[in-house]
Residue, then its C-alpha position, 0 to 999 in steps of 0.5 A: x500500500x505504501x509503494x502505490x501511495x507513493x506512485x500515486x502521490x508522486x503522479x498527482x504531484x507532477x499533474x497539479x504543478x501543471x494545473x497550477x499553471x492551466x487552470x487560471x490560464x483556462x479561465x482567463x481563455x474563458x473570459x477572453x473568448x466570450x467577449x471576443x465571440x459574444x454571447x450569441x456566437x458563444x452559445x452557438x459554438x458551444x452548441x454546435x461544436x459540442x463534441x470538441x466539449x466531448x474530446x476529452x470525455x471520451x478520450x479518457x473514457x475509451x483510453x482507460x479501457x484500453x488501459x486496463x488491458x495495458x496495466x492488467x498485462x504490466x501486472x503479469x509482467x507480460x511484455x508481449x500480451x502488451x505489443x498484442x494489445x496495443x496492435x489490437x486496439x489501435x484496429x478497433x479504433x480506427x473502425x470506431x473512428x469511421x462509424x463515429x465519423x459517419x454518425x456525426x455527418x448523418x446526425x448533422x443533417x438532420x440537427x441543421x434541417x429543423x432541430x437547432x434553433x440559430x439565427x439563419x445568418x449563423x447557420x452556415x458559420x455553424x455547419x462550418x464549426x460542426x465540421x471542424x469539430x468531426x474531423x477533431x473528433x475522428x483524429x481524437x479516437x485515433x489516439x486512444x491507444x497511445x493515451x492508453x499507453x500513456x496512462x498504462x506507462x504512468x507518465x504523467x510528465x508528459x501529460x503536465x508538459x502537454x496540458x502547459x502547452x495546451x494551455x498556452x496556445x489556446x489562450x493565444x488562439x483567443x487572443x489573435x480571435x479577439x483581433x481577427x477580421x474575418x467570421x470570427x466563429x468560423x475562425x475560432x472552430x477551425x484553430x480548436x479543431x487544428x489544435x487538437x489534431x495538432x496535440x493528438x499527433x505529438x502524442x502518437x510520435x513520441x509513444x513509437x519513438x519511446x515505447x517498445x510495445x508501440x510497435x504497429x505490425x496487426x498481421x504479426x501481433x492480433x491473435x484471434x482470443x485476444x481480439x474477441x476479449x478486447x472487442x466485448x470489453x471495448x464494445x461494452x464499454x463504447x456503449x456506455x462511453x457513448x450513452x453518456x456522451x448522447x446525454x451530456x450533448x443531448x442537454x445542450x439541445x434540449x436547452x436550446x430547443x426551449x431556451x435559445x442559443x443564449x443559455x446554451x452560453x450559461x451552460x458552456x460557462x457552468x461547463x468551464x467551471x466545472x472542468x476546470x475545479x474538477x480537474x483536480x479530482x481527475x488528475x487523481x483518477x488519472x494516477x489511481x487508474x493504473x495501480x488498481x488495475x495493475x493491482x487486481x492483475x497481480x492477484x491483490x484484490x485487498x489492496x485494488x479496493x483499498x486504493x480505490x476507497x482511499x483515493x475515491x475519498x482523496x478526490x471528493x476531499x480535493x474537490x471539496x478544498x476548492x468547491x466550498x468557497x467557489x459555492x459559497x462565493x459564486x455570485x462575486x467571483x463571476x462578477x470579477x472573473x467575467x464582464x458580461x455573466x450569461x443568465x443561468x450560469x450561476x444556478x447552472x454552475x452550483x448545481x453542476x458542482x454539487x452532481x460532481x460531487x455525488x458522483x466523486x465517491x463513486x468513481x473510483x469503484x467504477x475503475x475497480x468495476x472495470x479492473x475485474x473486466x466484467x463490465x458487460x451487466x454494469x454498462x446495460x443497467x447504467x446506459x439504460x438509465x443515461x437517457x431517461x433524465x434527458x427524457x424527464x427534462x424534455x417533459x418538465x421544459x413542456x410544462x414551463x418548468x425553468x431552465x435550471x429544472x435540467x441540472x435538478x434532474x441530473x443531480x437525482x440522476x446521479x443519486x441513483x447511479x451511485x445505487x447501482x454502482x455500489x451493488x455491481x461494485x459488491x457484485x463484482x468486487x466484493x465489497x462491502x455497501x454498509x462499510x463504505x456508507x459509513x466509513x465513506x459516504x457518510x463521513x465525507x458528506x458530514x465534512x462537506x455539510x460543517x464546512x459549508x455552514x461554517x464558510x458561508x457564516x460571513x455572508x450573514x454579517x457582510x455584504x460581497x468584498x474583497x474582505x468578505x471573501x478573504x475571509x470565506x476562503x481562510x475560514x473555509x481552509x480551515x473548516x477544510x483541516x478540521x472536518x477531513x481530519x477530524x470526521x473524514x479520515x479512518x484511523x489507518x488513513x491518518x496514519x498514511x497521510x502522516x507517513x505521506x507528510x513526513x517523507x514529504x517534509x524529508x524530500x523538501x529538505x534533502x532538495x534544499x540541502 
């Protein structure tokens, strides 16, 4: 346990120092280009160029697939099952990659023929964006292999360096649209679709030139069981994957349907919000993936559900570090951090927040689900449920229930997930449900709760300042201190973590030494 922890520190060590540069640039990127587009064009490209919103979901959720079968392998100490994998893998994805392709231009005809509402005269700037984005989408799921190998190889170095540059050159892509002279959406959507093309393709040539097992030669590596066990896992887990991304695109049209392309710009900034503040829970998810599953291919299952316990609980905790005071204090941070706040987009951002939250508990079982490769009865029961809160929304939305109505609904949605997950983790994995409502579920949301009601006291003394928030933030760091330690963390837990901080404080010295 000791030797994961400290690979999984280490991991989300090099990925915070790159968060610490991209989440304020990602930000002020967020600032620049909704003043640049404005909030019509802003809602539009949101709308319509939606899957480049997806790129990043549907990366992580394919290539962690993929990356089970590369860490289950590393696990085994099998090299040449490694070199089988990868070759398999990249056949699939390349067929993937041409149904997707051919799904999103069948679904584009019918979205601009009756379905989104846009204004005539943007119509063809968004079939132009629509169209950056599928060809961004078709290079995207080409990749997966070589995210998956990346992840397997836990080189989360290159992933910081690349999320910098990232970073970077998209803050000047917002900057030259800010100053261009022609159609500045059509602009825009063409840069993030190069862009992501561009990244996707410095990834798969520094996989060939570093990894041995990145060796494409299908003939000589794909046997005939192999390619039938990764095809019903990934197919399995495809079907889940895409359920959930006809959800979360399927929002945006629903909102649209009823309330106009301007509130698909509250919910594009919710969106940013969201990504940005969970991002560091995912970077977590991003170190843990490849110990539970490298565990579980040793044989350990004691020590793959230990770390996913541990660090499902480590990952609400972070989020709840930066959630408190952003919740506690949205309406005066949005007011600072964008000129012009779209309607909607506070209500939209806190309840957004507070679903991730729900659904940070549970989302290291799901790796632990997938790490004992029965997936197929998991994915039925969770894709079945996918679409009905979309389904419910579209009824309230008939009703004139307002726009907010949507996240309420995905925020019940995610309640019941957590239900279904916690049954097939017990199936699957044989955990415990009562030992982790109370030993999890139950601690992190007292913490939670204290930690709210203790920040949010100046609001009844204060009105919105620089002061008022100062002190937000210090009294929620503390209550931050006091309630995880206090109430969130076992006995055992306490004990790493102080092992953790004192090999830590040894590190700082001997580097300053």
């Amino acid at each position: 346990m000791n030797n994961a922890a400290h690979r999984v520190v280490v991991n989300t060590g090099i990925l915070y120092g790159r968060m610490a540069i991209t989440v304020f640039l990602s930000l002020y990127t967020t600032r620049v280009i909704l003043n640049a587009l404005g909030t019509e064009d802003f809602g539009i490209f949101n709308l319509v160029a939606g899957t480049i919103a997806m790129l990043a979901f549907l990366n992580a959720s394919m290539a962690a697939a993929t990356q089970r079968f590369m860490s289950f392998a590393q696990g085994q100490g099998d090299e040449l099952r490694q070199r089988s994998i990868f070759n398999v893998s990249v056949v699939l994805h390349a067929i993937i990659a041409i149904v997707i392709l051919g799904l999103l231009e069948g679904a584009g005809y019918i979205l601009f023929n009756g379905v989104l509402q846009i204004e005539p005269e943007r119509m063809h700037a968004a079939w132009m964006v629509y169209q950056f984005a599928a060809a961004s989408m078709f290079f995207t799921i080409l990749s997966v292999p070589y995210d998956a190998v990346i992840n397997a190889r836990e080189n989360m170095l290159l992933f910081a360096v690349l999320g910098v540059v990232e970073a970077f050159l998209k803050l000047g892509v917002a900057i030259f649209i800010a100053n261009v002279a022609s159609d500045k959406l059509v602009v825009y959507g063409l840069l993030m679709a190069a862009l992501s093309v561009v990244l996707l393709l410095l990834r798969i040539a520094y996989c060939h030139v570093r990894y041995q097992e990145c060796k494409l030669a299908p003939s000589r590596y794909i046997t005939r069981p192999l390619f039938k066990e990764m095809t019903s896992f990934a197919g399995w887990s495809f079907f889940g994957t895409s359920s959930s991304m006809v959800a979360n695109y399927g929002q945006g049209l629903v909102l649209n349907m009823f309330f106009g392309a301007k509130v698909n710009a509250a919910q594009a900034v919710a969106g940013q919000v969201s990504g940005q503040l969970s991002a560091f829970a995912s970077t977590m998810l991003r170190a843990l993936n490849p110990v539970i599953t490298k565990s579980e291919g040793a044989g350990n299952r004691e020590l793959m559900l230990k770390v996913s316990i541990t660090g499902g609980k480590a990952n609400f905790f972070l989020l709840m570090l930066f959630y408190v005071p952003v919740i506690v204090e949205m309406p005066y941070l949005f007011e600072l951090w964008l000129k012009n706040v779209p309607e909607f987009a506070i209500i939209f951002s806190s309840l957004l927040l507070l679903r991730n939250m729900v659904e940070q508990l549970f989302v290291t079982l799901v790796s632990s689900i997938a790490a004992v490769g029965n997936i197929k009865n998991y994915q039925i029961v969770s894709s079945s449920l996918t679409l009905f809160p979309l389904l419910v929304s579209y009824v309230l939305f008939q009703v004139d229930f307002p726009p907010y109505a949507l996240y309420i609904v995905f925020l019940v949605y995610s309640v019941v997930m957590s239900a279904v997950i916690l049954y097939f983790s017990k199936k699957c994995c044989s955990l415990s449900i009562q030992s982790y409502l109370r030993d999890v579920v139950a601690r992190c949301f007292l913490a939670f709760l204290l930690a709210i009601a203790v920040s949010a006291s100046p609001l009844l003394m204060l009105e919105h300042s620089v002061l008022r928030f100062m002190l937000v933030v210090a009294l929620s760091f503390l209550s931050f201190l006091a309630t995880v330690w206090w109430i969130g963390l076992s006995a055992e837990e306490k004990g790493i973590a102080k092992r953790l901080f004192i090999n830590l404080l040894r590190f700082l010295k001997s580097s300053l030494s």
